[in-house]
Backbone bond lengths (Angstrom), bond angles and torsions (degrees), N, CA, C in turn:
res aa  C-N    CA-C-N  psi(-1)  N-CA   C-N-CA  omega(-1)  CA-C   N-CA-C  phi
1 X - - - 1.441 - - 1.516 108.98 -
2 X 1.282 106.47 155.15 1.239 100.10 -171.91 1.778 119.13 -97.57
3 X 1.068 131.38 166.14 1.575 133.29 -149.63 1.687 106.14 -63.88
4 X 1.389 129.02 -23.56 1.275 128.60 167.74 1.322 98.39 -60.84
5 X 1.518 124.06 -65.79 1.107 113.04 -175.22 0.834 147.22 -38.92
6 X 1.392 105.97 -53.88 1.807 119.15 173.45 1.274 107.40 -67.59
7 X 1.674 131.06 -31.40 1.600 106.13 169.65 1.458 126.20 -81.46
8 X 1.342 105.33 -7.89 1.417 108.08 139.42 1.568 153.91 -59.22
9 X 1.257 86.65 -10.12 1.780 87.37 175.66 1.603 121.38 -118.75
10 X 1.391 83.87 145.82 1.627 109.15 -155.14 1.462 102.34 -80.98
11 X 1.317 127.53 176.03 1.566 144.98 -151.69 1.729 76.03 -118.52
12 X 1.543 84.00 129.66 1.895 97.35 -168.44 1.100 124.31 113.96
13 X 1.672 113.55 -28.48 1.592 115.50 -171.10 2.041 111.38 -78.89
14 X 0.830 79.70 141.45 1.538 100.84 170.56 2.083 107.58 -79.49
15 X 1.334 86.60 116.18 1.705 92.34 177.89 1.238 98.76 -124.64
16 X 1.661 114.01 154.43 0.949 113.98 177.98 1.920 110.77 -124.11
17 X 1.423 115.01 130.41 1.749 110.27 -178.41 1.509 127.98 -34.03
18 X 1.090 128.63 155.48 1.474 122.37 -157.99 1.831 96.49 -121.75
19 X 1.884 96.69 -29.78 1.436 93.18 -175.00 1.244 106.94 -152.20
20 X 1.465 124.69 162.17 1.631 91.95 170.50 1.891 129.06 -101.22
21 X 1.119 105.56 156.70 1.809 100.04 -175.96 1.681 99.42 -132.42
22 X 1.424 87.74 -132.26 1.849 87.62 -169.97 1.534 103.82 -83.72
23 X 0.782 128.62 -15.44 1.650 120.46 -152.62 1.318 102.04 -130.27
24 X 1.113 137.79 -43.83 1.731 153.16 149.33 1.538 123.60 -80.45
25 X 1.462 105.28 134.12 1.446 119.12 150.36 1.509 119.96 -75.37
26 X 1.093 116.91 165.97 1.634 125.79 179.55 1.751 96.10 -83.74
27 X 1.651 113.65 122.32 1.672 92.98 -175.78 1.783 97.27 121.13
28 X 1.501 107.71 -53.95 1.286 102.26 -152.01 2.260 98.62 -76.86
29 X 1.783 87.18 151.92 1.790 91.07 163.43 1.191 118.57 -80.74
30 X 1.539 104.12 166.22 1.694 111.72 -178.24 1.602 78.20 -160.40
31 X 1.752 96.23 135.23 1.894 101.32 138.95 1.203 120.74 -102.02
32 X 1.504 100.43 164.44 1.268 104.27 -164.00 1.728 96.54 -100.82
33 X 1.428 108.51 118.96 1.872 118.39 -170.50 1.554 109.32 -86.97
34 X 1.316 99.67 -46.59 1.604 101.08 177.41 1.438 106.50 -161.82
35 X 1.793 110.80 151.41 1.233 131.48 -176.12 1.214 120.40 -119.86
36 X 2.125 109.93 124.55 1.405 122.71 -160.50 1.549 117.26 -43.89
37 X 1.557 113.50 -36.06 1.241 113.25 -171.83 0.750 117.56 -118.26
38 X 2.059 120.52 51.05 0.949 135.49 163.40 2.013 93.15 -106.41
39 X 1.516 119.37 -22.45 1.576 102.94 -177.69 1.548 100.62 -110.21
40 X 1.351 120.49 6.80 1.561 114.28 -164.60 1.810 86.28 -125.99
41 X 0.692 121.89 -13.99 1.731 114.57 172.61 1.454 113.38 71.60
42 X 1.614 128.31 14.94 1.511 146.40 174.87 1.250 99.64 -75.50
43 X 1.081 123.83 129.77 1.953 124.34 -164.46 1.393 75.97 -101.65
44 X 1.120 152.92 -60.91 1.264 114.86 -127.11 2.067 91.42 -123.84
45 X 1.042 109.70 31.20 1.665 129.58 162.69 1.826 102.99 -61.59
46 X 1.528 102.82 125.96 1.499 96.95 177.31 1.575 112.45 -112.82
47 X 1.497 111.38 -4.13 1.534 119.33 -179.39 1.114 100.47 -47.65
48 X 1.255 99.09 174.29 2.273 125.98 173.41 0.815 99.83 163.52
49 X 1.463 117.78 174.21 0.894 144.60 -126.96 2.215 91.92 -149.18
50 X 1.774 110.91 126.05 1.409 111.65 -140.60 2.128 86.78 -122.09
51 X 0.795 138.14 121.56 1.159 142.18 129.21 1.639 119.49 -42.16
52 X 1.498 144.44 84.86 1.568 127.07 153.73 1.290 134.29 -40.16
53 X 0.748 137.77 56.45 1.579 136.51 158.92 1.395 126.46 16.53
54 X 1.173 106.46 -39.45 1.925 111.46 -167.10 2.124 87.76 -112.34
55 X 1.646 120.91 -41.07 1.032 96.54 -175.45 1.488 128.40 -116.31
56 X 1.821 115.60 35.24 1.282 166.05 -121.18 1.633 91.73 -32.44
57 X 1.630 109.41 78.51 1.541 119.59 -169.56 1.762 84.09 -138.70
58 X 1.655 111.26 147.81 0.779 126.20 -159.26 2.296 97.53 -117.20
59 X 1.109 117.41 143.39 1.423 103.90 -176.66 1.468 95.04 -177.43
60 X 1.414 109.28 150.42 1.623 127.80 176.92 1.328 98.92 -78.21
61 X 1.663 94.08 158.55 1.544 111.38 166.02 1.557 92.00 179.54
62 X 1.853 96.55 -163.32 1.429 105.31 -178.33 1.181 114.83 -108.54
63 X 1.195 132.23 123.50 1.660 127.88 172.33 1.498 113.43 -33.31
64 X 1.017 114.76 -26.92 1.546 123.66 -164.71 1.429 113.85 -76.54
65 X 1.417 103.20 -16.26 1.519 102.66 -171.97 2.001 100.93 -115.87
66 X 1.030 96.91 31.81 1.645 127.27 157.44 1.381 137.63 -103.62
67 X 1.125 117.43 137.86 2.075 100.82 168.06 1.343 103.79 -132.04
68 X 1.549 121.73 140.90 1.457 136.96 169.90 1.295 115.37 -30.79
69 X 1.317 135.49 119.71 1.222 142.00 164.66 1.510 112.13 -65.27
70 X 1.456 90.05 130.06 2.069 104.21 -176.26 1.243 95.80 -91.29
71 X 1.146 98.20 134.46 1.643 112.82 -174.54 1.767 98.44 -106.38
C-alpha cells in the first residue's frame, strides 16, 4: 500500500499480506495492534506492531507491506 495509506490506518484494521516472508504468507490476515508513530511521535513512521490471525502470534513489521482487506 502506498504511504497515504498506511498512515492512514487505524489500530483494529484488518490487513491482508502482500507477499510472503518469515512470519506471513502472501494471502494471510493480520491486525493491526499498535502504531510506531503513535509512541515515537515520527508522523510519517509506518511500522506496528501485527497480531496473526491464523497463528495468533504477535510481531513487527511495516504497514506498507500490507493491503486493506475488502470486506
Amino acid at each position: 500500500m502506498s504511504l497515504q495509506e498506511a498512515l492512514a490506518a487505524q489500530i483494529g484494521d484488518i490487513l491482508v499480506a502482500v507477499f510472503t516472508n518469515t512470519v506471513t504468507k502472501e494471502g494471510d490476515e493480520v491486525i493491526l495492534v499498535e502504531r510506531a508513530r503513535d509512541i515515537n511521535e515520527m508522523v510519517n513512521d509506518t511500522g506496528g506492531w501485527f497480531y496473526h490471525r491464523k497463528t495468533k502470534q504477535c510481531f513487527g513489521g511495516n504497514i506498507q507491506d500490507y493491503k486493506f482487506k475488502v470486506r
